[in-house]
C-alpha angles and dihedrals in degrees: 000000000000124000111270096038123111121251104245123216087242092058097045087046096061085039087063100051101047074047092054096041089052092055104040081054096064130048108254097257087063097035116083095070096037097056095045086053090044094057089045094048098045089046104036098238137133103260099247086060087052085051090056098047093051094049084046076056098045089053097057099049096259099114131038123236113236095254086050087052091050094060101039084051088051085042093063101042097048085048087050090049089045083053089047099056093034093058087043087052096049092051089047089045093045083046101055091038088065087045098053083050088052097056 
């Protein structure tokens, strides 16, 4: 995409998800250069350019912030845990149901 244009929905949008799959593919400590050097890379653009474009990205909702990422993160993996206990508490109380039909 040359200088001047304006940035389409369509093209923030793919920027977002080869964003998205570069991060997604390092763990979060690696990931802020490489996905910057991915997007430029994938696009063919300088990397300052790349920058632009993701924070384009970033203002239009495409892309979480760090901070976003982190509690939807937490968000999963409490409601993993939540699905976990539920599930443990169904068979015990499954469990203790036939026993109580056996006495």
């Amino acid at each position: 995409m040359s200088q001047g244009k304006r940035l389409t929905d369509e093209h923030l949008r793919e920027v977002a998800r080869v964003y998205n799959e570069a991060l997604e593919s390092r763990s979060a400590t690696q990931a802020y250069g490489h996905v910057q050097s991915t997007v430029a890379k994938h696009f063919d653009l300088p990397k300052s350019t790349a920058q632009k474009q993701i924070m384009a990205c970033r203002d239009r909702g495409y892309i979480l912030t760090a901070e976003e990422l982190r509690l939807r993160q937490r968000v999963e993996k409490l409601q993993r845990e939540y699905d976990k206990a539920k599930e443990t508490i169904e068979r015990l109380s499954l469990v203790l149901t036939t026993d109580k039909v056996k006495l």
